[in-house]
Backbone as a ProteinNet text record, in pm:
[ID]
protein_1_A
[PRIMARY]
XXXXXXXXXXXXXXXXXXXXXXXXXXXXXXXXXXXXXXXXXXXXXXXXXXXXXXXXXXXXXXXXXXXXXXXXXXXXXXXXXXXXXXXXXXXXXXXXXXXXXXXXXXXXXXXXXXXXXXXXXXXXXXXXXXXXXXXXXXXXXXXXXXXXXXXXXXXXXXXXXXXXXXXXXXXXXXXXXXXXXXXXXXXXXXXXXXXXXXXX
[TERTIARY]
-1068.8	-984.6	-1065	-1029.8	-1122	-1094.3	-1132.9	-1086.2	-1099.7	-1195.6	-1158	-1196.4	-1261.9	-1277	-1360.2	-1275.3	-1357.4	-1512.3	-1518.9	-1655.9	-1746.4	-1715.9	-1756	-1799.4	-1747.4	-1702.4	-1792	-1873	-1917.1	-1956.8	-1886.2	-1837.2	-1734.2	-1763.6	-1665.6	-1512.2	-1427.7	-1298.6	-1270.7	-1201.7	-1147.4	-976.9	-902	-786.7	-740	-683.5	-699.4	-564.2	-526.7	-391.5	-365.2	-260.3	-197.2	-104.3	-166.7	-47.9	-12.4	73.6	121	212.1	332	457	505.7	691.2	750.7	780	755.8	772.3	657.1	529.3	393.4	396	396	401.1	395.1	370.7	261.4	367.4	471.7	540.3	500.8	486.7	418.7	309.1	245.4	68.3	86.7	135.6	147.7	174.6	283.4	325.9	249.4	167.2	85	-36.8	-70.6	-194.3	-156.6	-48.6	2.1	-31	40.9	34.1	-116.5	-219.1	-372.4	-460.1	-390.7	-488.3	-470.4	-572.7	-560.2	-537.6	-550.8	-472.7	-557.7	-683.3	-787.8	-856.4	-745.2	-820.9	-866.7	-933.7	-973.8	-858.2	-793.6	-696.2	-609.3	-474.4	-386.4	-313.7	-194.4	-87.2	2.5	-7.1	129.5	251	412	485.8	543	646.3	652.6	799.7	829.2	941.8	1005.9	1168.8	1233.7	1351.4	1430	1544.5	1629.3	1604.1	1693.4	1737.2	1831.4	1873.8	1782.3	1745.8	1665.9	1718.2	1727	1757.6	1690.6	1679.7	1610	1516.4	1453.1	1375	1248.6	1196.9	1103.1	988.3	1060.7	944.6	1015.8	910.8	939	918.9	1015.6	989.5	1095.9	1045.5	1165.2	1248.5	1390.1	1485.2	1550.9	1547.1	1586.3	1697.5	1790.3	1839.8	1776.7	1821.4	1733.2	1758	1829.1	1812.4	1709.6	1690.2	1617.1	1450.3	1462.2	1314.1	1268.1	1385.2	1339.9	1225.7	1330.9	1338.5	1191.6	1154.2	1035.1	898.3	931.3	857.7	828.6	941.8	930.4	823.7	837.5	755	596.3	599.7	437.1	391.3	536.5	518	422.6	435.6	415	281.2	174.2	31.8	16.7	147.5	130	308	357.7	506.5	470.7	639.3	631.4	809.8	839.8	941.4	963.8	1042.6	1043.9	1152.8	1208.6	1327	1455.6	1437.2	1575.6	1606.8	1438.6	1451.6	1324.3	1299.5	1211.3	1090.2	963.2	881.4	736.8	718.3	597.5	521.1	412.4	334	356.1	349.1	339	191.6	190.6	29.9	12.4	71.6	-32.1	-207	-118.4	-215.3	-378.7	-342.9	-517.7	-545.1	-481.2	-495.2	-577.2	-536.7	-622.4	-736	-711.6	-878.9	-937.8	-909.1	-948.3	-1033.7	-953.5	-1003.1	-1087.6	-1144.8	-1190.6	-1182.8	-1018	-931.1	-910.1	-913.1	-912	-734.8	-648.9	-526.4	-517.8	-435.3	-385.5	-198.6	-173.7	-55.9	26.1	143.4	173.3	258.2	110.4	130.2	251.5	211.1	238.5	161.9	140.9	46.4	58.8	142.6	156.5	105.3	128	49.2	-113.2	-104.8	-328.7	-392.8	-367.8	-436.3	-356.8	-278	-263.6	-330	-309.3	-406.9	-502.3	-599.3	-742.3	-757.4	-709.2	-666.2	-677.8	-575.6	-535.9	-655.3	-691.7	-751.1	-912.7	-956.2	-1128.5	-1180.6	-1308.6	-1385.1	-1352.2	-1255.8	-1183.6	-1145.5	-1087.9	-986.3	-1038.5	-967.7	-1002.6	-845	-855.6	-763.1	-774.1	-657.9	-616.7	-525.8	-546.1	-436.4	-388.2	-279	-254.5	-253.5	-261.6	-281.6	-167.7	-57.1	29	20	45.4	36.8	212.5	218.4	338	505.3	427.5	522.8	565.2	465.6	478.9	597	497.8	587.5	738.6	751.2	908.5	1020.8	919.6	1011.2	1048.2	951.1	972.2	1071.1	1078.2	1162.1	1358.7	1365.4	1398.9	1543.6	1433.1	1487.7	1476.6	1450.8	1526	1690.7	1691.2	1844	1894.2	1816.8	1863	1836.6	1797.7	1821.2	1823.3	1851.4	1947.4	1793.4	1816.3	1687.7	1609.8	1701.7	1698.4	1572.7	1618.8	1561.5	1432.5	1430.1	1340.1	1211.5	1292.6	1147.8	1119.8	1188.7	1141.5	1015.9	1078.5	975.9	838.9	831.7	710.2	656.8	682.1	652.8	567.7	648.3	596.7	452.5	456.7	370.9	245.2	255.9	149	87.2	145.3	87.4	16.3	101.3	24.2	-117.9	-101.1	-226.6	-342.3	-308.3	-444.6	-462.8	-385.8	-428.2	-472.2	-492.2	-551.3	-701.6	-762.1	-912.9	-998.3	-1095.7	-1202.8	-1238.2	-1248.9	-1338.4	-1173	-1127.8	-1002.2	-1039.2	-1016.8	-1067	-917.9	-952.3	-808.9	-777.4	-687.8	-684.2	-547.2	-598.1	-496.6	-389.4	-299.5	-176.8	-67.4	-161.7	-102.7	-16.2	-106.6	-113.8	-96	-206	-119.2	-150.6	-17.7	-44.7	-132.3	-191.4	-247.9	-399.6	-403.2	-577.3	-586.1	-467.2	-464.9	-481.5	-426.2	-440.9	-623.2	-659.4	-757.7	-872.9	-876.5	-974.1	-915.5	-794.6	-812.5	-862	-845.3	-917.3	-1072.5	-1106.9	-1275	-1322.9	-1208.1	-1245.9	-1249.5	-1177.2	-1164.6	-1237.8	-1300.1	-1385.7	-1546	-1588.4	-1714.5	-1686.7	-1559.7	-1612.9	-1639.4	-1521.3	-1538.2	-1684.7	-1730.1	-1883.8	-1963.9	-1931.7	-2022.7	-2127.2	-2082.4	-2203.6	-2143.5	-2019.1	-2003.2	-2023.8	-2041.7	-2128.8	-2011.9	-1996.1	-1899.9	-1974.4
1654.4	1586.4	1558.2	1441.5	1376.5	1510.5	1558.7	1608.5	1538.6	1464.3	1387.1	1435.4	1566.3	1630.6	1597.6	1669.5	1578.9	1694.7	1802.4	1803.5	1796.8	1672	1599.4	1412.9	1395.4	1287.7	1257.1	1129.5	1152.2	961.4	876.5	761.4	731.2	596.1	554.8	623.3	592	655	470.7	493.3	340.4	295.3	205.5	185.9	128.6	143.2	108.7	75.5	-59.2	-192.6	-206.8	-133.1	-157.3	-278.6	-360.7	-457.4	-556.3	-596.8	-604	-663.8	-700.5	-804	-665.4	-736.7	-641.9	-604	-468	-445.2	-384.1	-416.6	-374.2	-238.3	-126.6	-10	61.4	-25.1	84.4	176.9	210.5	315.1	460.8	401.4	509.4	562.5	462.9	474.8	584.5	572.9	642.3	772.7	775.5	918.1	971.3	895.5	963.2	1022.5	944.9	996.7	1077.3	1094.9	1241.7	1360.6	1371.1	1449.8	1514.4	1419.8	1419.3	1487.5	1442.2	1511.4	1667.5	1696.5	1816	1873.8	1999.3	2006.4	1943.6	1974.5	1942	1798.7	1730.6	1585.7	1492.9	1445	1341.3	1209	1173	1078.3	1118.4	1023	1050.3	914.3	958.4	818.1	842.7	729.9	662.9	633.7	665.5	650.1	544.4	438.6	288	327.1	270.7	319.7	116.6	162.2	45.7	55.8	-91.7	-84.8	-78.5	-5.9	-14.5	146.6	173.5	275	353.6	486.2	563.1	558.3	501.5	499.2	523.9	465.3	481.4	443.4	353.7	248.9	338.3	417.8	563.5	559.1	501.7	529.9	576.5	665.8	749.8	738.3	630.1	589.6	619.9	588.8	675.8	545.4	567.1	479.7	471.1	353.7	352.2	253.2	207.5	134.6	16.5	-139.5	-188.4	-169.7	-119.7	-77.2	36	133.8	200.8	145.5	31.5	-1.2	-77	-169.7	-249.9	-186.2	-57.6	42.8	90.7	81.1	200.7	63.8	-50	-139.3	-175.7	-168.9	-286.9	-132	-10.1	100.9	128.6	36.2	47.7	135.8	210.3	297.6	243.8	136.4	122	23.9	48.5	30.8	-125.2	-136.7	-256.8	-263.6	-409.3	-466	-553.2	-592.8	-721.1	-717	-827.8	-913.3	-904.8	-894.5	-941	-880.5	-986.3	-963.2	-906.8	-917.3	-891.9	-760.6	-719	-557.3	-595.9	-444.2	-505.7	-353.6	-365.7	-250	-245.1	-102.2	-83.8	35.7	70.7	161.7	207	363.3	366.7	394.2	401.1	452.5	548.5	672.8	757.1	697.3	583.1	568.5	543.5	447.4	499.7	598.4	718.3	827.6	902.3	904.8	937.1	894.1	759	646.8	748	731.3	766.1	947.1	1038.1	1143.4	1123.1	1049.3	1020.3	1055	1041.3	1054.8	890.7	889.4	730.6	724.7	623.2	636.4	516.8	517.5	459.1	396.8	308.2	263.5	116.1	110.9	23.2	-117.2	-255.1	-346	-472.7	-534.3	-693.1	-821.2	-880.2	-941.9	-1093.6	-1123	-1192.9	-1178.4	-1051	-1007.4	-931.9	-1020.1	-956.4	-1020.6	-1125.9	-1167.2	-1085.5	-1077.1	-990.2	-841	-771.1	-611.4	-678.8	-783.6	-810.1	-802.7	-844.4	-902.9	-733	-664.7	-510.8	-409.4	-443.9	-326.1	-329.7	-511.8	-508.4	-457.6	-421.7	-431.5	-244.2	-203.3	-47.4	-105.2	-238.7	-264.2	-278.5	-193	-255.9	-254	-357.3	-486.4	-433.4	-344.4	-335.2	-396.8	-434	-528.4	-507.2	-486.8	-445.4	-576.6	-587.5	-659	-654.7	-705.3	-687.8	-793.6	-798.4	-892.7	-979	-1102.1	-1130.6	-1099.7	-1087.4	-1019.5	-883.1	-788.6	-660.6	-675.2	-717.2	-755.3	-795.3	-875.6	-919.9	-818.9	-741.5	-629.4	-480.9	-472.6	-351.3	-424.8	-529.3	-590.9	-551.2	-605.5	-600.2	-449.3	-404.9	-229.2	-174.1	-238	-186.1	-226	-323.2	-390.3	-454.9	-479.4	-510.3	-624.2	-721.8	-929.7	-944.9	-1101.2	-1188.2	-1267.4	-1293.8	-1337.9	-1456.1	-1554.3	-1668.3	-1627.8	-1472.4	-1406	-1378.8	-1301	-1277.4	-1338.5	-1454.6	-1624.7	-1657	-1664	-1700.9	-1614	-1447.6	-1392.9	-1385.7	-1380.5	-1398.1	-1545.3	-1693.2	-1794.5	-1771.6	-1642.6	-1583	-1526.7	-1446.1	-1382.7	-1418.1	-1515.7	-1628.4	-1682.5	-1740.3	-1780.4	-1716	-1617.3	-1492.1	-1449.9	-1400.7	-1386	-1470.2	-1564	-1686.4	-1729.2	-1665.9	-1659.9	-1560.2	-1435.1	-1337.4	-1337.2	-1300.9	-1310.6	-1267.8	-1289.8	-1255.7	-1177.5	-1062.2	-968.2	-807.1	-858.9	-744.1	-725.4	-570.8	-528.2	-479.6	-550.2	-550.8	-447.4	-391.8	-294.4	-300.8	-300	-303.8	-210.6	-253.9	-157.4	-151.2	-240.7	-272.4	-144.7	-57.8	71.5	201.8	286.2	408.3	461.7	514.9	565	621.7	720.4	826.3	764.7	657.8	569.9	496	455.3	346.6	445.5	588	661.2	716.3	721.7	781.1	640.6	561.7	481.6	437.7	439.8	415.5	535.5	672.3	743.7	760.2	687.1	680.1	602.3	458.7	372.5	381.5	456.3	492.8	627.5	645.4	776.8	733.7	655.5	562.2	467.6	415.3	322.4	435.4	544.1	629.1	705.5	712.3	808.2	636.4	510.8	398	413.1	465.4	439.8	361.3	273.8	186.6	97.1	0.7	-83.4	-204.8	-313.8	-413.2	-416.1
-1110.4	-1011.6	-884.8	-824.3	-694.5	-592	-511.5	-406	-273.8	-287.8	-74.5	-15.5	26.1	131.8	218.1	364.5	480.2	499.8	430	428.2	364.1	272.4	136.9	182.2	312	289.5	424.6	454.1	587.7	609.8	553	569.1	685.8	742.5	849.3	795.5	856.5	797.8	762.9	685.8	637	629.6	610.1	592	484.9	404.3	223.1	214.2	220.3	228	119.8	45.8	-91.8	-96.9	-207.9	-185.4	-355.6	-365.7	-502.9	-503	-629	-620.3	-652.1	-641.7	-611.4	-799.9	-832.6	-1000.3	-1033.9	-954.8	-981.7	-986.3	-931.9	-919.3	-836.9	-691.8	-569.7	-508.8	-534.3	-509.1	-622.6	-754.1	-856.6	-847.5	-803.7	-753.2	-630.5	-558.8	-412.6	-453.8	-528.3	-565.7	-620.2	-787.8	-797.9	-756.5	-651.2	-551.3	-500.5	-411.6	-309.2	-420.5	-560.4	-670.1	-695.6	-642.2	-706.7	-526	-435	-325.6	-303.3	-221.2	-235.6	-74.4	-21.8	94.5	215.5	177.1	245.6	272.8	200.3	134.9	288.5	293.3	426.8	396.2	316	290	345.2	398.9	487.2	430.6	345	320.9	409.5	479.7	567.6	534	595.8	571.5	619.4	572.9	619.1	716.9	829.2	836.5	842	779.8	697.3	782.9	809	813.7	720.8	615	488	489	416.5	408.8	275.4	249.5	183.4	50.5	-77.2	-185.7	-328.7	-459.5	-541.6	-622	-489.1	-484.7	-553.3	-530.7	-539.9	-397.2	-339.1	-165.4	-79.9	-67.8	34.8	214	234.8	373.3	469.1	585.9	723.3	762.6	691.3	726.8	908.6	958.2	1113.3	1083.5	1185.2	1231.7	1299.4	1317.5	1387.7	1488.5	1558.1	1729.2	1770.9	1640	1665	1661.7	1538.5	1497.4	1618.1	1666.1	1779.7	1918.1	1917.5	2025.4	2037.3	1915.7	1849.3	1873	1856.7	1858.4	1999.3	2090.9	2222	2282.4	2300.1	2294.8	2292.3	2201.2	2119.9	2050.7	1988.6	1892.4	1755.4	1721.8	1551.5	1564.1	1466.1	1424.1	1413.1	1304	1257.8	1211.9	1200.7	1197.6	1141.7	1050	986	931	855.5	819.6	680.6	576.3	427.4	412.1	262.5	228.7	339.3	378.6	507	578.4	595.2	628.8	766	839.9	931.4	859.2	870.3	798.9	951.5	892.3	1035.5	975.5	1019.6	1024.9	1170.8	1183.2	1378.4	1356	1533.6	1595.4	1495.3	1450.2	1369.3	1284.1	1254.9	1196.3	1263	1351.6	1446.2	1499.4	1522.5	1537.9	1459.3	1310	1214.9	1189.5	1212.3	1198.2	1298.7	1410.7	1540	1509	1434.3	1423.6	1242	1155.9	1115.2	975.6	961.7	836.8	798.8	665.5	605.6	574.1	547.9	546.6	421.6	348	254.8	281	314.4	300.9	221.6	181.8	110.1	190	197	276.9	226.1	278.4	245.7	213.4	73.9	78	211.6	219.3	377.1	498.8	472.8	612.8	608.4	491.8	521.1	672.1	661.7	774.2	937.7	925.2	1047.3	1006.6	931.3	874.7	890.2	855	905.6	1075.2	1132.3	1251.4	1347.9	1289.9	1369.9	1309.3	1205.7	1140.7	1115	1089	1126.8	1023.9	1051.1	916.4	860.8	902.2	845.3	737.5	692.8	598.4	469.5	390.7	207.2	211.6	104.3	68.4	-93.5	-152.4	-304.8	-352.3	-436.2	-466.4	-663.5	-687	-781.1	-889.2	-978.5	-1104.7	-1215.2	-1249.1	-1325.5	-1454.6	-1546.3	-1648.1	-1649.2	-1632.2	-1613.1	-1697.9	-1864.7	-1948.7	-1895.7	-1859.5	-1844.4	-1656.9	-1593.9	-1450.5	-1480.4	-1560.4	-1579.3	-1683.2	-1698.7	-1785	-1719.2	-1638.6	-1510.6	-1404.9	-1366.5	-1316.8	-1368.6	-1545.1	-1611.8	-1580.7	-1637.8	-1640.2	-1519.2	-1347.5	-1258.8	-1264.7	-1290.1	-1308.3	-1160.1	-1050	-966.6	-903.7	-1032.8	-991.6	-1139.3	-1148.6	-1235	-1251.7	-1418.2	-1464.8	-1391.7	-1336.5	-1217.7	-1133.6	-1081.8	-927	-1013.6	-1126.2	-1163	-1240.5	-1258.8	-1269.2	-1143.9	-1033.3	-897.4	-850.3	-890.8	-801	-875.6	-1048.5	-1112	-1089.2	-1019.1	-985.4	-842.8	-738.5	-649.4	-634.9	-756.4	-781.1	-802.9	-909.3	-959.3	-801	-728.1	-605.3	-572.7	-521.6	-398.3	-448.3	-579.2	-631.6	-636.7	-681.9	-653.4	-498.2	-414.9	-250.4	-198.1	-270.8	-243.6	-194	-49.7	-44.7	-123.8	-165.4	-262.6	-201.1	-139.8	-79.7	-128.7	-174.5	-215.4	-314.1	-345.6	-439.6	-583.5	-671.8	-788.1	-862.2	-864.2	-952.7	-1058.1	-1201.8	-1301.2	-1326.2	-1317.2	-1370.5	-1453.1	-1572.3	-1658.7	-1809.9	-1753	-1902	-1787.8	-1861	-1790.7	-1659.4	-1586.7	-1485.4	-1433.8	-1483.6	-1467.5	-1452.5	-1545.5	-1528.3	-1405.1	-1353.5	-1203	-1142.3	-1121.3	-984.2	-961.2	-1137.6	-1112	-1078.5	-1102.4	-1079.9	-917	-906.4	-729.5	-637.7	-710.8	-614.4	-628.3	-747.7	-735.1	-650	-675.7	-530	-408.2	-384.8	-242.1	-208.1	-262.3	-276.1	-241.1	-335.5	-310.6	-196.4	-152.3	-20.7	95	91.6	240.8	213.2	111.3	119.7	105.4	124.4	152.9	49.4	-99.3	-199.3	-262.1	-282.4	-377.8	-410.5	-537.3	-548.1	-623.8	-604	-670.8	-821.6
[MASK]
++++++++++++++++++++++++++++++++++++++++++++++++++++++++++++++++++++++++++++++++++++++++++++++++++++++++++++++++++++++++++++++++++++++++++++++++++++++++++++++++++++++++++++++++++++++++++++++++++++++++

């Protein structure tokens, strides 16, 4: 098992932008990484905080109100902000904090908003981006049960886009098969960029 450790580890600290359509997995991925670090690990996953209420989505994020998110925003509480599907989502300052003390952080983005994460985050940023096969995407879709086959050709039409707009300097990772192989090849990746030996 990877361990991370920060006295293993002696690379810039980095910021590692998960990002994917919605069905891909990066809520499974996340979990299974928390499952795989260890106490000591130099990794630090961020929690998103949502105006949505906490449900069974499987992420584990800090539900606000928008008076509160507003509140938390006009403040200069939060890292990074953004817009989708009809919720408002943020990272707070923690997160340069950690950069700052020279812990790498992993959180789950928006592919929309790369260019602003380029923008806030600079050359800290790796850009992951998950890989779904469209049969497989429309069947995890499927068996959440929560859109109408309509929603669910729109958003694989979505998908198709986003992906072929993705920058070439992001690094892809498949998640097509089993779990347990995506978590481990993303923590090799992110293992070789923060020790700066990795090689494309």
């Amino acid at each position: 098992m990877t361990s991370l450790t920060a006295s293993e580890l002696n690379g810039e600290a980095k910021l590692f932008y998960l990002v994917g359509p919605s069905g891909s997995g990066k809520d499974s991925i996340i979990n299974g990484l928390r499952s795989q670090l260890r106490a000591d690990s130099n990794l630090l996953i961020a929690h998103r905080y949502i105006t949505r209420a906490v449900d069974d989505s499987g992420e584990n994020h800090i539900a606000l109100s928008v008076p509160e998110f507003t509140h938390r925003k006009h403040s200069g509480l939060f890292a990074m902000d953004w817009q989708a599907n009809g919720c408002n989502y943020a990272v707070g300052n923690e997160v340069n904090t950690w950069l700052s003390m020279g812990f790498s952080v992993l959180f789950n983005g928006s592919r929309q908003q790369i260019p602003l994460a380029e923008e806030l985050f600079g050359e800290r940023l790796r850009i992951i981006a998950l890989e779904v096969d469209p049969s497989i995407l429309a069947e995890r879709l499927r068996k959440r049960g929560r859109e109408s086959e309509h929603d669910i050709s729109a958003r694989l039409r979505r998908s198709e886009q986003y992906q072929a707009s993705l920058p070439e300097e992001c690094w892809r990772l498949d998640n097509n098969r089993n779990l347990d192989s995506t978590v481990s090849k993303l923590l090799k990746y992110i293992e070789t960029e923060t020790t700066e030996l990795y090689i494309q």
